[in-house]
Wavefront OBJ file of the C-alpha trace (Angstrom):
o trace
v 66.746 70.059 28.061
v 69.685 67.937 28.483
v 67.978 64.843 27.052
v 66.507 66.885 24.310
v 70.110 67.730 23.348
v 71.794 64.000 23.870
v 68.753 62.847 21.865
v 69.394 64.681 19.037
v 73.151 65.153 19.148
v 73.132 60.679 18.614
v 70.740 60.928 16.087
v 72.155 64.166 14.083
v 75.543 62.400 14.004
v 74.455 58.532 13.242
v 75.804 59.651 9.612
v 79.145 60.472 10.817
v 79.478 57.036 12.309
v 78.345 55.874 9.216
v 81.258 57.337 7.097
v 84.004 56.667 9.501
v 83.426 53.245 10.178
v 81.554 52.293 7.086
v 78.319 51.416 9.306
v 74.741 50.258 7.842
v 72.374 52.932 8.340
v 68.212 52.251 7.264
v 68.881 54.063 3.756
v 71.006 51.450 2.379
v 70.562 48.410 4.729
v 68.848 44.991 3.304
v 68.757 42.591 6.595
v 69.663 38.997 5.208
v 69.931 35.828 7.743
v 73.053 33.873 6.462
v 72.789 30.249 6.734
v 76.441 30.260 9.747
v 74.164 32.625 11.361
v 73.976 32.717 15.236
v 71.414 34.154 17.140
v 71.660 35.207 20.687
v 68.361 36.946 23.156
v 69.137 38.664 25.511
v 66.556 39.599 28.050
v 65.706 41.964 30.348
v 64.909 40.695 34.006
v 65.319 43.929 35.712
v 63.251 44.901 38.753
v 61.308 47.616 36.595
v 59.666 44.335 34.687
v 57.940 43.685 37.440
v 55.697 47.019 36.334
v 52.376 46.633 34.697
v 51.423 47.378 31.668
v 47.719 46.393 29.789
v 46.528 44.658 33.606
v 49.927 42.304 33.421
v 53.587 42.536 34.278
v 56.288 43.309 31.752
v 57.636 40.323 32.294
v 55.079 38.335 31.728
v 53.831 39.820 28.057
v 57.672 39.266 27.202
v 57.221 35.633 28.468
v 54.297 35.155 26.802
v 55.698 36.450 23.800
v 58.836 34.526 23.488
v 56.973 30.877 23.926
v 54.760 31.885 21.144
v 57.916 33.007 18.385
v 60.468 30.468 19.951
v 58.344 27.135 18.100
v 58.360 29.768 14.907
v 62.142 29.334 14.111
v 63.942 26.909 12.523
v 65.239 23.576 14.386
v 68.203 24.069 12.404
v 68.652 27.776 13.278
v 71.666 28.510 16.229
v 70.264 29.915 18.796
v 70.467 31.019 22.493
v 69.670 32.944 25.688
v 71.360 35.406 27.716
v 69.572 37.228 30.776
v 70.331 40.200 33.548
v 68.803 41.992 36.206
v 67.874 38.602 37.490
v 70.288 38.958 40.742
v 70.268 41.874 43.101
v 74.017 41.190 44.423
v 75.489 42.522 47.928
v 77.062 45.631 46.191
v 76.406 47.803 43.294
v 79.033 46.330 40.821
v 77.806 42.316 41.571
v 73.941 43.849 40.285
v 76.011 44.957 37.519
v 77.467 41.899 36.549
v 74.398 40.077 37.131
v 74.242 38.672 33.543
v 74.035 35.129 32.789
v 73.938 32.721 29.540
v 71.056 30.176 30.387
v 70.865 28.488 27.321
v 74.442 28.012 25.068
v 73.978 28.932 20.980
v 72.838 25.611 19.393
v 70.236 24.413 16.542
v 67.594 22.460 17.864
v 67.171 24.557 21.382
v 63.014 25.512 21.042
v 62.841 23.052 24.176
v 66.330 24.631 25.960
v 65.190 27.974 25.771
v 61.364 27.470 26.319
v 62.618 25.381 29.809
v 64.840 28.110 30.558
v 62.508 31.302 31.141
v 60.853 29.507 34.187
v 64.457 29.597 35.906
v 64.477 33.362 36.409
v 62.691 36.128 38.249
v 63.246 40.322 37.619
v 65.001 41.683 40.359
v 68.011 44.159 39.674
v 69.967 46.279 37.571
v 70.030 46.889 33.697
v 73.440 46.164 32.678
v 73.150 46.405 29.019
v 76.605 46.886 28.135
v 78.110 44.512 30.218
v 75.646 41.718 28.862
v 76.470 42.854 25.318
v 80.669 42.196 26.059
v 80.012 38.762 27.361
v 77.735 37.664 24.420
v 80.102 38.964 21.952
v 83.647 37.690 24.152
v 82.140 34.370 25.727
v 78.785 33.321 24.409
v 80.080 33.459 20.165
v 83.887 32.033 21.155
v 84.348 29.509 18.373
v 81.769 30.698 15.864
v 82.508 31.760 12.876
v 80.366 33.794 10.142
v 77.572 36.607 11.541
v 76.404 37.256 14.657
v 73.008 38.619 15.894
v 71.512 39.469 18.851
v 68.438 40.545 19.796
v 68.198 42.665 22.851
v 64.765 43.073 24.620
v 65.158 45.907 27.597
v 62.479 48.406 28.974
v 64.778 50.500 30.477
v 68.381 51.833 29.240
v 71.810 50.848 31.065
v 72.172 52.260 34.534
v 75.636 50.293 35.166
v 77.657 53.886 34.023
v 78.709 52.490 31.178
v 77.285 52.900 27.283
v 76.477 50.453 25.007
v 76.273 53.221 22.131
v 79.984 54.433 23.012
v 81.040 50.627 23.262
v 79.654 49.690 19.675
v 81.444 52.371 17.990
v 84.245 50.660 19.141
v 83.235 47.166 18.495
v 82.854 47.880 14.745
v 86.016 49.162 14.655
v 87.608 45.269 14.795
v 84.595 43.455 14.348
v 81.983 43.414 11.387
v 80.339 40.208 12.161
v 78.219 41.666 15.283
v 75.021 42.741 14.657
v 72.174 43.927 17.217
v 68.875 44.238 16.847
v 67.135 46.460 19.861
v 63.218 46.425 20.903
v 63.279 48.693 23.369
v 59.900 48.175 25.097
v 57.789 50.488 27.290
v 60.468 52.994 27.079
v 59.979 56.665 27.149
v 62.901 58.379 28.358
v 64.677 60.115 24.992
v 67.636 60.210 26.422
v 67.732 55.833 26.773
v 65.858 55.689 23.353
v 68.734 57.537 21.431
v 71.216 55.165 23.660
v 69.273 52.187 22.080
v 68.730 53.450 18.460
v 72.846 54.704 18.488
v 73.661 50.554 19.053
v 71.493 49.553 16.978
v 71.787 51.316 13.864
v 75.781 51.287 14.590
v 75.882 47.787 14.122
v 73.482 47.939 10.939
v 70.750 46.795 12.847
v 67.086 47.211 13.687
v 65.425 49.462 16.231
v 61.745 48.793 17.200
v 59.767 51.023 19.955
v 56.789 48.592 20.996
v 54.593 49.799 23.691
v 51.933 47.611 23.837
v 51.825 43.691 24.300
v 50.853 43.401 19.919
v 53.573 45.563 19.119
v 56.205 43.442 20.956
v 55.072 40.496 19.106
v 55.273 42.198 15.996
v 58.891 43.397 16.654
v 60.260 39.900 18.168
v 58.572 38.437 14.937
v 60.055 40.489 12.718
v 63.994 40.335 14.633
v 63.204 36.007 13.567
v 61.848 36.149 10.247
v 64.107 34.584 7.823
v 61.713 34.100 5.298
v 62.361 37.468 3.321
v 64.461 39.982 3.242
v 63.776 42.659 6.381
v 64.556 46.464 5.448
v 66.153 47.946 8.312
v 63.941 51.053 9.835
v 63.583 53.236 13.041
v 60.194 53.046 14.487
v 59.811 56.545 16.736
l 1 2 3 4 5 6 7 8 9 10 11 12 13 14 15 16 17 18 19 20 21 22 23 24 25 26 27 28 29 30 31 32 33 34 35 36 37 38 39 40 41 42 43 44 45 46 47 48 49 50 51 52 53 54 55 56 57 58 59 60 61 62 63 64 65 66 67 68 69 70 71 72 73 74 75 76 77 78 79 80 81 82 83 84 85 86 87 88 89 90 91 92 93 94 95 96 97 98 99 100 101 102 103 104 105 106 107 108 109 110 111 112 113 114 115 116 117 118 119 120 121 122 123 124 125 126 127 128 129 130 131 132 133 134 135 136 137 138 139 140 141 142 143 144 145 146 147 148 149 150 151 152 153 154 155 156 157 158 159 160 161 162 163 164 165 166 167 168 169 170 171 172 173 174 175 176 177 178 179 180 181 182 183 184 185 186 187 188 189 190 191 192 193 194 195 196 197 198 199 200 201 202 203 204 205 206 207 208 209 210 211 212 213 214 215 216 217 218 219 220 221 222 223 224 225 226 227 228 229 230 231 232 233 234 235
């Protein structure tokens, strides 16, 4: 019943955020790459990856998936890679700082970032918000113009912290942050609301894939800078 309630409560009052901080929500929300644009994935290499799904592990569908968009986008595009869960740590806060940048935001990185998700193995913790606070203190420093990231997770944070309570704060001295979420094999409400609330916050996309196709379709559609991309929530 709890999750029921947290599920809708986020949901019920995504408007409110709206109004008081002037937030995109999918009514009035026309995606549009800008040419400054930096892009930043980060990907989820918790232990629960290591689950199978279709005969194959997470892990490996979201490998599979990401070497067949990354020679998709644009050699001029900035892009990069940030990881967690990949460490287990001695103690409960090092897995929750186990978050790492693998590959720096650059144009021309197909062959950085392809190289890159050989180097790491799921094994820990899913420490979403953390991740997000380094991307947006460390891995953007020097950038100007937007930034989006794209944040791949089967599971919601488990660090005790909130990435939806952190982004309503985010927006309140930064506009130039935006986060797309595919949230993929996920099922508890209670995470999915977590995931839609940063999102949407940020004016960006939420996808639910649960099946190898629909992650494609979702990663795909986070890239495409081709047309414009109406924002939507996919139950």
């Amino acid at each position: 019943m709890k999750k029921i309630i947290l599920f809708f409560a986020l949901i019920i009052s995504i408007p409110a955020f709206a109004e008081q901080y002037s937030v995109n929500t999918p009514d009035n929300y026309i995606y549009r790459p800008q040419e400054n644009e930096r892009t930043l994935f980060i990907l989820d290499f918790s232990n629960s990856m290591n689950e199978y799904l279709d005969g194959k592990r997470k892990v490996d569908l979201m490998l599979d998936t990401m070497r067949e968009i990354i020679p998709k986008m644009s050699k001029n595009s900035s892009v990069g890679l940030r990881v967690y869960g990949h460490k287990v740590g001695f103690t409960p806060y090092e897995a929750c700082r186990a978050s790492s940048l693998l590959v720096p935001v650059a144009t021309n990185n197909s062959i950085n970032l392809q190289n890159s998700l050989f180097l790491v193995e799921p094994k820990g913790m899913t420490p979403i918000t953390y991740s997000l606070k380094e991307a947006v203190k460390n891995d953007f420093m020097g950038f100007s113009g937007r930034k989006h990231i794209i944040l791949l997770t089967d599971g919601g944070e488990n660090c005790d912290e909130s990435p939806c309570k952190w982004v309503m704060e985010l927006i309140r001295v930064r506009k130039d942050v935006i986060i797309d979420v595919i949230a993929f094999n996920i099922t508890e409400e209670d995470d999915l609301a977590q995931l839609e609330c940063t999102s949407l916050v940020t004016g960006g996309k939420f996808y639910s894939a649960n099946t190898a196709a629909e992650l494609s379709k979702s990663l795909n559609n986070t890239i495409n800078v081709k047309k414009d991309v109406e924002a939507r929530i996919i139950p």
